[in-house]
C-alpha positions as CSV (number, residue, x, y, z in Angstrom):
1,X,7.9,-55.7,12.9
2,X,4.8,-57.6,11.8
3,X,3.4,-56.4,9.0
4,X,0.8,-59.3,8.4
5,X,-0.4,-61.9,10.3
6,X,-1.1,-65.2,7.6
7,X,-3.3,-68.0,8.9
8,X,-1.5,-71.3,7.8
9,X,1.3,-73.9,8.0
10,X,4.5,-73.3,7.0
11,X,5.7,-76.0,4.7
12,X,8.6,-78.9,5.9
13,X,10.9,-80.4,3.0
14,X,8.8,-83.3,2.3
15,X,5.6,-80.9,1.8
16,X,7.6,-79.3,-1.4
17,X,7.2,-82.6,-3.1
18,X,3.8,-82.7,-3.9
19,X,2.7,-81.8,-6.8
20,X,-0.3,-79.5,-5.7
21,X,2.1,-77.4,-3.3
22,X,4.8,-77.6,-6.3
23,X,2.4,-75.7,-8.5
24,X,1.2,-73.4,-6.0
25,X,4.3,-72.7,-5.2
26,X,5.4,-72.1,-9.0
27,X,2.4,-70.2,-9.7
28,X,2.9,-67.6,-6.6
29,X,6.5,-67.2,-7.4
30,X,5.9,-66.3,-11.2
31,X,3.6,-63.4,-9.8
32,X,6.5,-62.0,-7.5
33,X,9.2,-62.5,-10.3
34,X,6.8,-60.3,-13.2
35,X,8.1,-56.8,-11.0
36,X,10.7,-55.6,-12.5
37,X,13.1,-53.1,-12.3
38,X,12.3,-49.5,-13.6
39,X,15.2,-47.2,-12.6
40,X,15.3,-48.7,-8.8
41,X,19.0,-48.7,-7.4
42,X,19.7,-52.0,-7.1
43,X,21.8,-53.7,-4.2
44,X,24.6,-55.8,-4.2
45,X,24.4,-58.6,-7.0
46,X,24.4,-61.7,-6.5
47,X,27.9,-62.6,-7.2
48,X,29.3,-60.1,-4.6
49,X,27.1,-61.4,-2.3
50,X,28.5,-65.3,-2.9
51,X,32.1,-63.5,-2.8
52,X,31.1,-62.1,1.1
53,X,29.6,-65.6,1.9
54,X,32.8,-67.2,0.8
55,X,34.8,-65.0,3.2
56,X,32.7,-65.6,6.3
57,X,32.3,-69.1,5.8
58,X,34.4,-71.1,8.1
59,X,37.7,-72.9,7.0
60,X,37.3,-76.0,9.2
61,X,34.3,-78.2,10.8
62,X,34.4,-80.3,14.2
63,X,31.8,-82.0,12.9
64,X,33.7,-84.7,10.2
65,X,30.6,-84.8,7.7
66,X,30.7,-81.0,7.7
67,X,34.4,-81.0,7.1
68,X,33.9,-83.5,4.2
69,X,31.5,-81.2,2.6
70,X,33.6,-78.6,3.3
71,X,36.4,-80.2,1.5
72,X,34.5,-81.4,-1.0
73,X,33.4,-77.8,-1.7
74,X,36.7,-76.8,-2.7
75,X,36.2,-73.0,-1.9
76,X,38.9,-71.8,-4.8
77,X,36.9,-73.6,-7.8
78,X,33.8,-71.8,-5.9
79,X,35.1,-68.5,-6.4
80,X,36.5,-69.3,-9.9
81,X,32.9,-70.9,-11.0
82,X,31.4,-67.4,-9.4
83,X,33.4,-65.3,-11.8
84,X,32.5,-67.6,-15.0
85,X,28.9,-67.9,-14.4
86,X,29.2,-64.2,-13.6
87,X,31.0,-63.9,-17.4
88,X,28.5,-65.9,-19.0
89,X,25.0,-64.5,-17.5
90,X,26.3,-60.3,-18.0
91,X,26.8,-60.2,-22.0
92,X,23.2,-62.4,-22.3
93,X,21.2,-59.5,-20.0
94,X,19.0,-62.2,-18.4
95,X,15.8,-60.8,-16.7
96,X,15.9,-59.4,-13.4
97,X,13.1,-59.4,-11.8
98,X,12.1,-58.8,-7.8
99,X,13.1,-62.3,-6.0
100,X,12.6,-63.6,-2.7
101,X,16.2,-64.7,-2.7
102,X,15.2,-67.2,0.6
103,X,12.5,-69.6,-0.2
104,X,13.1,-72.4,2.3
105,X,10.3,-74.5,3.0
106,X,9.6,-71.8,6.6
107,X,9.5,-68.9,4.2
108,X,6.4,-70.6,1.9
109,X,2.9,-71.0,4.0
110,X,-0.1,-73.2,2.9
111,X,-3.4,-71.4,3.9
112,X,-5.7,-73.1,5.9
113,X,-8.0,-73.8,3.3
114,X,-5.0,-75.7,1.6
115,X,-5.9,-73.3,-1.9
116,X,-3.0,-71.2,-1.8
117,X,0.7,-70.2,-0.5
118,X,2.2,-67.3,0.3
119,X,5.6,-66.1,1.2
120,X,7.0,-64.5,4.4
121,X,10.6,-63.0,5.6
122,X,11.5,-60.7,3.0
123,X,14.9,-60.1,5.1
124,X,16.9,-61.0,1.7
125,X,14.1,-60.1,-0.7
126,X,16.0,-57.8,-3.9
127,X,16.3,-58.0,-8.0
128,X,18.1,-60.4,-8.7
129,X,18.5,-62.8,-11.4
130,X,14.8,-64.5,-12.2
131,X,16.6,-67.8,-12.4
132,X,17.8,-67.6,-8.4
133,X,14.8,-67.5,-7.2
134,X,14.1,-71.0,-8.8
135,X,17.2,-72.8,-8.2
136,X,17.5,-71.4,-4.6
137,X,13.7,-73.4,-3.9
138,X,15.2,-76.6,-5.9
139,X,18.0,-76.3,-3.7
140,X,15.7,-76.4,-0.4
141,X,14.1,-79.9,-1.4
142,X,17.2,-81.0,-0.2
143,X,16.2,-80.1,3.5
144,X,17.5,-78.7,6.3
145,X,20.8,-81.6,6.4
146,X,21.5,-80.6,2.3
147,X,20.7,-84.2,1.2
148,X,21.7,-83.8,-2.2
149,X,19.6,-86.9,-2.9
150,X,16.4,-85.3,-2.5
151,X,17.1,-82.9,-5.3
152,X,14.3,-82.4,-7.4
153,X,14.0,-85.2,-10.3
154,X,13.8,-83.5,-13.8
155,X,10.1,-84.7,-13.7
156,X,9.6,-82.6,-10.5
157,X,11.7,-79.4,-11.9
158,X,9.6,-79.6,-15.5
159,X,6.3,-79.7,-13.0
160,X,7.4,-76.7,-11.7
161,X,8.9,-74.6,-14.8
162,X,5.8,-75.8,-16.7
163,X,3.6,-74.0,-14.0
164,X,5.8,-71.5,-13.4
165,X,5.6,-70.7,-17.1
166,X,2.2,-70.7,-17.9
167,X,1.7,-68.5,-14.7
């Protein structure tokens, strides 16, 4: 289905490092994240939906860099660090909030006028924890190869959460 049709560019990895996009970005994401839920069932959480991932994701690689990232995953202590971060966030009732729950650069499009983003493919879109929805985009500056190194700086996260707050 197409619902909409937005005139613009969709973003590459290296366009989420400026700082005009960063904000943009920040400032259109703190307008998704104020809906919150009333008494709307809610889907999976996020931790069963890590759990399924777990499962379907493959044991080995052909590819040796994959299969050192795979090692160095170590899927156990994944599932183990699901469980306590799923033990620590319950008792504290963090917000929930509607999330996009998929903001690769693709999913965020600059207008043509270069004034705005918005988001497309809702495919995963849920409530979820407000906090996903942030460290899922920081996770995306590392491309589309997961170069850990392009991370964001704590300079470029504060740009963001400073935005993102104030929005």
């Amino acid at each position: 289905y197409v619902y909409e049709f937005i005139a613009g560019t969709p973003l590459e990895p290296a366009d989420i490092r400026s700082v005009t996009y960063q904000k943009m970005i920040a400032a259109h994401l703190a307008r998704w994240n104020q809906l919150e839920p009333q008494s709307v069932p809610r889907g999976k959480s996020i931790f069963e939906v890590l759990r399924e991932w777990e499962k379907e994701a493959p044991s080995s690689f052909e590819d040796p860099k994959k299969q050192e990232q795979l090692v160095l995953a170590r899927r156990a202590e994944f599932l183990n660090e699901v469980d306590d971060v799923e033990n620590v966030l319950i008792p504290y009732k963090f917000p929930i909030t509607w999330a996009h729950n998929d903001l690769l650069c693709g999913n965020i499009v600059l207008s043509r006028d270069k004034q705005s983003v918005s988001f497309i493919d809702y495919e995963y879109g849920s409530f979820n924890y407000r906090g996903f929805d942030i460290a899922n985009h920081f996770n995306e500056y590392a491309g589309y190869d997961f170069d850990c190194s392009l991370y964001p700086t704590k300079e470029e996260q504060f740009v963001f959460l400073r935005t993102y707050l104030s929005s």
